[in-house]
C-alpha positions as CSV (number, residue, x, y, z in Angstrom):
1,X,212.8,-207.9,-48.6
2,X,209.8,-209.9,-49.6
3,X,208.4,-213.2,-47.8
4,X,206.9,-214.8,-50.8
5,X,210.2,-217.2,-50.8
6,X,210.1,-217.7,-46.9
7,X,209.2,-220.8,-44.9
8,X,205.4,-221.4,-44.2
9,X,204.4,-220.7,-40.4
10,X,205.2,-223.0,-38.0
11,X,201.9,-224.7,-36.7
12,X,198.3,-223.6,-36.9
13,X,199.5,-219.9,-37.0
14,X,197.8,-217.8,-39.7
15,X,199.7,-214.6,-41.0
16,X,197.4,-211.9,-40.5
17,X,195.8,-210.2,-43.6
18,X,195.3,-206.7,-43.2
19,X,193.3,-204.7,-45.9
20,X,194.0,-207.6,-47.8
21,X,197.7,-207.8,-47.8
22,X,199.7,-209.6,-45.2
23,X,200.8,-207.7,-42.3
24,X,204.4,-209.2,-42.7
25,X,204.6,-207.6,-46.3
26,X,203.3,-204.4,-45.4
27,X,206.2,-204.2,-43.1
28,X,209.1,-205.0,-45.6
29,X,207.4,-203.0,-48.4
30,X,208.5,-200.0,-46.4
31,X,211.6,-200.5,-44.6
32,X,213.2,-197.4,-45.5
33,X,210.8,-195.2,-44.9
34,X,209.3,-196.8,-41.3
35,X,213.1,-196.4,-40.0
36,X,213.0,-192.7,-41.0
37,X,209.8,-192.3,-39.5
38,X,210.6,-194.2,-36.2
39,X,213.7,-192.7,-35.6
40,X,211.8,-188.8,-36.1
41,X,209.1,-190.1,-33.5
42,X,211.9,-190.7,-31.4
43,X,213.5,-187.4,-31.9
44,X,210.1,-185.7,-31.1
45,X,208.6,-187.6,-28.1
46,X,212.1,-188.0,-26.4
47,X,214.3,-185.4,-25.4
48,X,217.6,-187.6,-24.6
49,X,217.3,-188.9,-27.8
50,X,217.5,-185.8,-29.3
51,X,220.8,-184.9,-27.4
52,X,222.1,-188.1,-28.8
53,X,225.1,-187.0,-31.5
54,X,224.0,-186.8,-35.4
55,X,226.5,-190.1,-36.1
56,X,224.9,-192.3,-33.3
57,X,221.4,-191.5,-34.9
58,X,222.4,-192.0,-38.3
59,X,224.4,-194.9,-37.7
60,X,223.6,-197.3,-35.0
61,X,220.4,-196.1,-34.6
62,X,219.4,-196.5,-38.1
63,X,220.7,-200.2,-38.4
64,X,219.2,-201.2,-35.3
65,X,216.2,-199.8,-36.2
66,X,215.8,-201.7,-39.6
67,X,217.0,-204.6,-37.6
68,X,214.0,-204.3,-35.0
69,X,211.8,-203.8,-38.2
70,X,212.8,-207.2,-40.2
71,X,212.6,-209.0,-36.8
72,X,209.4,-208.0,-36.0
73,X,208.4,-209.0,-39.6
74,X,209.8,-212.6,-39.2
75,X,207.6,-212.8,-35.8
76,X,204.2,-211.5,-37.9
77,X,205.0,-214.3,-40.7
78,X,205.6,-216.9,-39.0
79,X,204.0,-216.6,-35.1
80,X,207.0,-217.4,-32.9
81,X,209.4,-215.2,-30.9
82,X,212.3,-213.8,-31.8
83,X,215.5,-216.0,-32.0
84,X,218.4,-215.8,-29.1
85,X,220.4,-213.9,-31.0
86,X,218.1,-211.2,-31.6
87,X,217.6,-210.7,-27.6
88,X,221.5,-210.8,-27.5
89,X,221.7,-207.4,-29.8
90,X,218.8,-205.7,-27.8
91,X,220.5,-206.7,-24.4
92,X,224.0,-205.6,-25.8
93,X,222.0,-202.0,-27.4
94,X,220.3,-201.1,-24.0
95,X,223.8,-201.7,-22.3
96,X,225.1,-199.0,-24.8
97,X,222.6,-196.5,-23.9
98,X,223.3,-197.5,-19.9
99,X,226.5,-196.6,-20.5
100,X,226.0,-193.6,-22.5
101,X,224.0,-192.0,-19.7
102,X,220.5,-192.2,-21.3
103,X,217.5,-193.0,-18.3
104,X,215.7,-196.2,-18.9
105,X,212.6,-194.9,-19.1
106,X,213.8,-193.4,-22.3
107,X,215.1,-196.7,-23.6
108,X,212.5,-198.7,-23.1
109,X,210.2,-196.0,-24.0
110,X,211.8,-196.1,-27.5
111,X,210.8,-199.5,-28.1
112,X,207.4,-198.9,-27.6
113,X,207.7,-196.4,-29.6
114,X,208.9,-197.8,-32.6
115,X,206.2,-200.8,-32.2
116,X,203.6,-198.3,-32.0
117,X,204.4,-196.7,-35.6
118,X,204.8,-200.3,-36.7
119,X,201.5,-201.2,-35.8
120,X,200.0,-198.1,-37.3
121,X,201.7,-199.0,-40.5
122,X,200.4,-203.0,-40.3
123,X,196.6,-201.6,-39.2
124,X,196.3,-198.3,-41.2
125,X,194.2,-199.9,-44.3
126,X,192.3,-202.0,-41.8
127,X,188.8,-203.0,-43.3
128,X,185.4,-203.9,-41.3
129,X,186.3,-207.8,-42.0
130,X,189.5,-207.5,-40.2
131,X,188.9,-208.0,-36.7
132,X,190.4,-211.4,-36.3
133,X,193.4,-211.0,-37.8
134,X,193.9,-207.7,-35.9
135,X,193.3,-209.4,-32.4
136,X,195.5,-211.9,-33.2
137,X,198.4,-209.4,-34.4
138,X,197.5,-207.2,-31.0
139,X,198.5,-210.3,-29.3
140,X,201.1,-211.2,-31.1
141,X,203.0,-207.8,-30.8
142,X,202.0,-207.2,-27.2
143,X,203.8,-210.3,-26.2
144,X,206.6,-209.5,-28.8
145,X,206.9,-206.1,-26.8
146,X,206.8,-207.9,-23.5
147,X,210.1,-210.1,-24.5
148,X,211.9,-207.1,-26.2
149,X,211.3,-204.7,-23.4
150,X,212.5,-207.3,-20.8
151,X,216.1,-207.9,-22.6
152,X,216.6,-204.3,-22.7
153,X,215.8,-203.6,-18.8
154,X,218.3,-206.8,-18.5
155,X,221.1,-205.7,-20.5
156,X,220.4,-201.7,-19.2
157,X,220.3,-203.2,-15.2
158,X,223.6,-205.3,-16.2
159,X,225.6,-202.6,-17.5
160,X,224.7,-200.4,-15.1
161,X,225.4,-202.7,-12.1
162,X,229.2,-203.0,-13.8
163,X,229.6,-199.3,-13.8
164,X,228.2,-198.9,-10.6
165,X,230.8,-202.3,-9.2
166,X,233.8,-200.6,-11.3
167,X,233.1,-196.8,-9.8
168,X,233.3,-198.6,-6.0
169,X,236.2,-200.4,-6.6
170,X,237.7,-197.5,-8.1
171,X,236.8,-195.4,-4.9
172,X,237.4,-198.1,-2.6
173,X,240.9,-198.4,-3.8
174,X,241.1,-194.2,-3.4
175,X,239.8,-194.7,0.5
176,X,242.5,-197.5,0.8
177,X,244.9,-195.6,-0.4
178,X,244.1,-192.5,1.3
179,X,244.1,-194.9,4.6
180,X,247.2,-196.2,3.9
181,X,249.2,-193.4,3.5
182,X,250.1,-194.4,0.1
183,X,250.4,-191.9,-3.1
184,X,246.8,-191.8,-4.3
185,X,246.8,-189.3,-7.0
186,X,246.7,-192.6,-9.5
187,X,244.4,-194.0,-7.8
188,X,242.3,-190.9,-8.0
189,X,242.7,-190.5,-11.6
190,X,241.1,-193.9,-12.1
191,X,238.3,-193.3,-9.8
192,X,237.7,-190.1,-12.1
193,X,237.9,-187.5,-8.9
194,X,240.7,-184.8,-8.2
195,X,242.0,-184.7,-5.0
196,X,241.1,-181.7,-2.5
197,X,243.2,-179.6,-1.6
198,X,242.2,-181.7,2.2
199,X,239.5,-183.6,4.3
200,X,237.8,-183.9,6.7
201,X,238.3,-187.6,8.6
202,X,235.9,-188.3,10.8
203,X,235.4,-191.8,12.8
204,X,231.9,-192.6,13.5
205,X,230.3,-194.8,16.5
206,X,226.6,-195.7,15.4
207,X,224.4,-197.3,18.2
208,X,221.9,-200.0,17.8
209,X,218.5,-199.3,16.1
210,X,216.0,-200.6,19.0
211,X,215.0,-203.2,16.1
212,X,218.2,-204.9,16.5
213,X,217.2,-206.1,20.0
214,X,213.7,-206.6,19.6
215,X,212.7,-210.3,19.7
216,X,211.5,-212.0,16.2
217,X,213.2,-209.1,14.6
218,X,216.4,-210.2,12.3
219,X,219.2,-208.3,13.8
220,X,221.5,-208.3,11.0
221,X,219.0,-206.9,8.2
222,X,217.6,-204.6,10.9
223,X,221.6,-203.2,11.3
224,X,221.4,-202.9,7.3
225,X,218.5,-201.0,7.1
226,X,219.8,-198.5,9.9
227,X,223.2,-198.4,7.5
228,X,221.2,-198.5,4.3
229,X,219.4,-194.6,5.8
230,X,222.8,-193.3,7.4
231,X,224.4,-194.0,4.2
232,X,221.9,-192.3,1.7
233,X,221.2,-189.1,4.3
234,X,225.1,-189.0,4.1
235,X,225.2,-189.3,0.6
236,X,222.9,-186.8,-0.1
237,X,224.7,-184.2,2.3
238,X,227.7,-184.4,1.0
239,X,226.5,-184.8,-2.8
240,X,227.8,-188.2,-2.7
241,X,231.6,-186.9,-2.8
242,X,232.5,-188.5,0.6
243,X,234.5,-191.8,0.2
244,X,233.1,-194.5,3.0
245,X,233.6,-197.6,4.4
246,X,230.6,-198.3,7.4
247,X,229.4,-201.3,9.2
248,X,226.0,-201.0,11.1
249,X,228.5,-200.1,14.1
250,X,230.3,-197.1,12.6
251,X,233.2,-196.7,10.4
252,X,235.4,-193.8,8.8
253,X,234.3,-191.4,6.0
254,X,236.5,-188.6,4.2
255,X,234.9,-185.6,3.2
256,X,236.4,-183.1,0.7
257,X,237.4,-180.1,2.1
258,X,237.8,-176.9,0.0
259,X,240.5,-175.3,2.3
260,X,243.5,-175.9,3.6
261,X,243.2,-178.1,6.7
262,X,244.7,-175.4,8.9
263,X,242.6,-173.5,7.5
264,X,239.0,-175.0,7.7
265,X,236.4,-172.2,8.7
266,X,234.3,-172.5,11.6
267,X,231.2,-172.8,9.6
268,X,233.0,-175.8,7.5
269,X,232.7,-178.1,11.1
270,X,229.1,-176.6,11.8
271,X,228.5,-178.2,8.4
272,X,229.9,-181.2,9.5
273,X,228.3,-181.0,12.7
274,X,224.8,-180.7,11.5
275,X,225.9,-183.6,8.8
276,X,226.1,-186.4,11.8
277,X,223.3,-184.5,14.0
278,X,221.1,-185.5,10.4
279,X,222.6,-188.9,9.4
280,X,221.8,-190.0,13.2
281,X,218.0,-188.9,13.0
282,X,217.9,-190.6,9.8
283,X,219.5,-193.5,10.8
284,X,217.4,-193.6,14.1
285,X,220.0,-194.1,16.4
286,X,222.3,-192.0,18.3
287,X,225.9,-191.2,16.5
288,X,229.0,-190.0,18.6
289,X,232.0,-189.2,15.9
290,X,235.5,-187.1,15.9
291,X,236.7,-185.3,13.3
292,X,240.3,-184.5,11.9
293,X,241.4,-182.5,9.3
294,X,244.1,-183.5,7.3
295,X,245.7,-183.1,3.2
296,X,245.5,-186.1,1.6
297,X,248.9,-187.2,2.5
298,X,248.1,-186.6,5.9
299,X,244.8,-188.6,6.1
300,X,246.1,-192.1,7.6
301,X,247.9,-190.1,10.6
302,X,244.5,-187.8,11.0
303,X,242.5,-191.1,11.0
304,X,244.3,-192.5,13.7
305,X,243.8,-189.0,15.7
306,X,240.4,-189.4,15.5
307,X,240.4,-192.6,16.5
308,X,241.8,-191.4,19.4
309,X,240.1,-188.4,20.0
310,X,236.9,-190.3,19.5
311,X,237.6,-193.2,22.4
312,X,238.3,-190.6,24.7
313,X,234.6,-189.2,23.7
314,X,233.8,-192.5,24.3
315,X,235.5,-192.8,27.8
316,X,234.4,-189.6,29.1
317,X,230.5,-190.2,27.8
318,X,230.1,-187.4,26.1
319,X,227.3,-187.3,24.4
320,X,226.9,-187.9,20.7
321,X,227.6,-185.3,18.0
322,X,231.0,-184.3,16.3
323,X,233.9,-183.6,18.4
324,X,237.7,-182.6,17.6
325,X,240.4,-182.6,19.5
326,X,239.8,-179.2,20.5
327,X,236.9,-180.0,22.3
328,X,238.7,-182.6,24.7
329,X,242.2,-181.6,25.1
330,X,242.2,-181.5,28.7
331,X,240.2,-185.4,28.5
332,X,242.8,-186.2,26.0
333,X,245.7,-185.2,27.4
334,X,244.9,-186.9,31.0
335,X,243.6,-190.2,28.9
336,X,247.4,-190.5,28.4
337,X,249.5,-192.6,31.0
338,X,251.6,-191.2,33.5
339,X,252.6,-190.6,36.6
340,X,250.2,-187.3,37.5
341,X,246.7,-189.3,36.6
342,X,246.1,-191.6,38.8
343,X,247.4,-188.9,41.8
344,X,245.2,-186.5,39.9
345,X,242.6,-189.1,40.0
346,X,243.3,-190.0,43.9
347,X,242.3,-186.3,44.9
348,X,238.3,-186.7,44.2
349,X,238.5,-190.3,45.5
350,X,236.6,-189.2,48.7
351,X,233.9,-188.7,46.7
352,X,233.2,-192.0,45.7
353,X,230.9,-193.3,48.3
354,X,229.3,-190.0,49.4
355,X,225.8,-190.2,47.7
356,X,225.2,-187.3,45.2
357,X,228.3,-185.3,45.6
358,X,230.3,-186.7,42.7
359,X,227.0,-186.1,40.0
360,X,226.8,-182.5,41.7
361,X,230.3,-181.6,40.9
362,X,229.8,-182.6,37.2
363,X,226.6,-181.0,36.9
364,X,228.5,-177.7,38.5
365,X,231.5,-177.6,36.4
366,X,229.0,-178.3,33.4
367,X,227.2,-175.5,33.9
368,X,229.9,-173.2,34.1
369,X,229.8,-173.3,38.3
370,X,226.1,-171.6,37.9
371,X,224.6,-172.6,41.3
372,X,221.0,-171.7,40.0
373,X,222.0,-173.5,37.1
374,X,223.1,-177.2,39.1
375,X,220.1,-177.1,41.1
376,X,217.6,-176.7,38.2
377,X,219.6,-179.3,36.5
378,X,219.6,-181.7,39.6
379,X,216.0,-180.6,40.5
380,X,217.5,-179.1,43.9
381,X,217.1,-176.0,46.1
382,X,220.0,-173.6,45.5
383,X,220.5,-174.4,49.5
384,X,220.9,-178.1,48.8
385,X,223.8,-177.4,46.3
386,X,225.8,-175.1,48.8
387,X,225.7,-177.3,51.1
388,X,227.1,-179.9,48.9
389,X,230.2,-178.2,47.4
390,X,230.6,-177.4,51.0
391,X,230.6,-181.2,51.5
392,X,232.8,-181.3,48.3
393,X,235.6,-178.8,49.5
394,X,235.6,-180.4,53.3
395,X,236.0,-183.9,52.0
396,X,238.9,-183.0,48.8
397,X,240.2,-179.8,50.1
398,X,239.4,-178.5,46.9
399,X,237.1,-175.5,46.6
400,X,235.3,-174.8,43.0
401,X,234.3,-171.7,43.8
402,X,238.1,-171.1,44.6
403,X,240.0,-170.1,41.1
404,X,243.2,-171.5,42.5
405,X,241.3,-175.1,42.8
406,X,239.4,-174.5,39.7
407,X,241.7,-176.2,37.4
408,X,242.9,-178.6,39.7
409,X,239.4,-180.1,40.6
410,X,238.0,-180.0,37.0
411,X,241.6,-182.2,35.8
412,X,240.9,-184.5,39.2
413,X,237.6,-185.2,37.4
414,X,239.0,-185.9,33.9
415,X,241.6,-188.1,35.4
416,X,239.0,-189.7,37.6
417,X,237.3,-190.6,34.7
418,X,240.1,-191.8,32.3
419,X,241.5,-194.1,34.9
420,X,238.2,-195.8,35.8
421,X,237.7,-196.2,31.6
């Protein structure tokens, strides 16, 4: 292709004259051979490109290269940008390589790239008189870079926002089906997982972030940047292969299990465990959540368990962590109704207005009826503590350090508790 039949330049723009030929010229003289040479620099100085398949290279590459070439030709000869169309094919290219997997560094890399052995070919048989014309081509093709560079992080960001919208809604529609008891194995397929042979489904309560309360302070984008850190600690302990949906107050999140759910080892739910112990500190705030385990059939019923399981956390002010319903079956059984709680309730109800004694007994049965052990936690001579589970027993008729009122006291407590939540 030669410009000796193309329109003049548009204004006062001068082509510039390199070693006495047009820089335009030197361009189209050698089309052929400046695509073969841009496409090995990319080979060389870029590793993804060179994992790129030999037909990609060869075809689309090659054309778009020559493409780049001629257009960066028409800009030298006649000193304006590119035309609308031209960004079009460089936003719709970079949106191929977003979707092919390539990084963007590497794409936009590639551009520079090719301008730079452009330019060397333009500037090669540059002569002492040259200056000018080289200043003004510098500027021209820096700010032809600038524009080129900018469609391509466009169209890259674009595509990659629409893979990024299409892989949620895909997921989304796995959670919701999961949640919903529905078949999901279709719904799977299109999200591109395979279900697990179970998971874990666990209900999460997250507190406020002091920022949320502090004056001046915007609560609602302080709640998001307490989600924004629980969500990418959780991410990253699961290797983002736990479906979600979470609110700044908690939420439910289904994590893969690679056992059977009635047959999840004990170090599987220390996992988990140490998962919420870790999204809280990240998040800043403390994080009480239950846990359920469940096949993928069964995850609606084992969310509604650990609903459950997790108000009666709740209720009984636990502290946070990750609980199951075998950490609270006697709290969950006597947050039922029925007849026995409240009259299970009614024998500790002496306690109520007599000072300390109530705290004690917690503390006590905490700490495994240890009285060393209450009246270091209560900051109390041993002395003290006899005297009030002396107190205790003359006021209930129920003795803790009798077996036979063991049980009876520690479910008058749970009840207690459950009826006053």
């Amino acid at each position: 292709m030669s410009s000796h039949n193309s329109p003049p330049p548009a204004g006062d723009w001068r082509v510039p004259v390199i070693g006495g030929v047009p820089a335009d010229q030197r361009l189209l003289a050698a089309v052929p051979e400046l695509v073969r040479d841009v496409l090995a620099v990319l080979l060389d100085r870029l590793p993804t490109y060179r994992r790129l398949p030999r037909e990609l290279v060869d075809g689309e590459l090659s054309r778009t290269t020559e493409r780049r070439i001629r257009t960066l030709a028409r800009a030298v000869r006649t000193g304006e940008t590119a035309p609308d169309e031209e960004f079009a094919t460089v936003r719709e290219a970079a949106a191929r390589r977003a979707e092919e997997g390539l990084p963007l560094d590497a794409v936009l890399l590639a551009h520079h790239l090719g301008l730079e052995v452009c330019w060397q070919r333009m500037t090669g048989h540059a002569g002492d008189g040259d200056t000018a014309d080289l200043l003004a081509l510098h500027r021209l093709l820096l700010d032809h870079l600038r524009q080129i560079t900018a469609a391509a992080g466009a169209g890259y960001f674009e595509e990659r926002r629409t893979m990024v919208d299409e892989r949620h809604a895909a997921r989304h529609a796995l959670l919701t089906a999961l949640l919903d008891g529905a078949p999901a194995e279709e719904a799977a397929a299109r999200a591109g997982v395979r279900l697990p042979p179970g998971y874990a489904v666990l209900v999460l309560a997250v507190a406020d972030h002091p920022d949320e309360h502090t004056e001046g302070v915007d609560r609602t984008v302080a709640g998001r940047r307490k989600l924004r850190r629980l969500r990418a600690e959780l991410d990253h302990r699961t290797r983002h292969s736990a479906l979600s949906v979470l609110s700044a107050s908690g939420g439910v999140v289904l994590v893969p299990l690679e056992s059977r759910p009635s047959a999840v080892p004990a170090a599987e739910w220390q996992r988990l465990a140490d998962t919420v112990a870790r999204t809280a500190r990240a998040a800043g705030v403390p994080v009480l959540a239950a846990a359920a385990p469940a096949d993928p059939a069964g995850v609606a019923a084992a969310a509604a368990l650990a609903c459950e399981v997790l108000e009666v956390a709740q209720a009984f002010g636990r502290p946070p962590g990750l609980y199951r319903l075998d950490d609270l079956l006697l709290e969950y059984q006597l947050s039922r109704p029925g007849h026995a709680r409240p009259r299970l309730a009614a024998l500790i109800q002496p306690l109520e207005g007599a000072g300390e004694l109530l705290a004690t007994l917690r503390t006590h049965l905490a700490g495994g009826l240890n009285r060393r052990h209450t009246a270091g936690a209560l900051h109390l001579h041993p002395n003290t503590v006899d005297y009030r589970l002396r107190r205790i027993a003359a006021l209930t008729g129920l003795d803790p350090a009798r077996p036979a009122d063991l049980l009876r006291i520690t479910a008058a407590v749970a009840a207690h508790d459950a009826e006053r939540a």
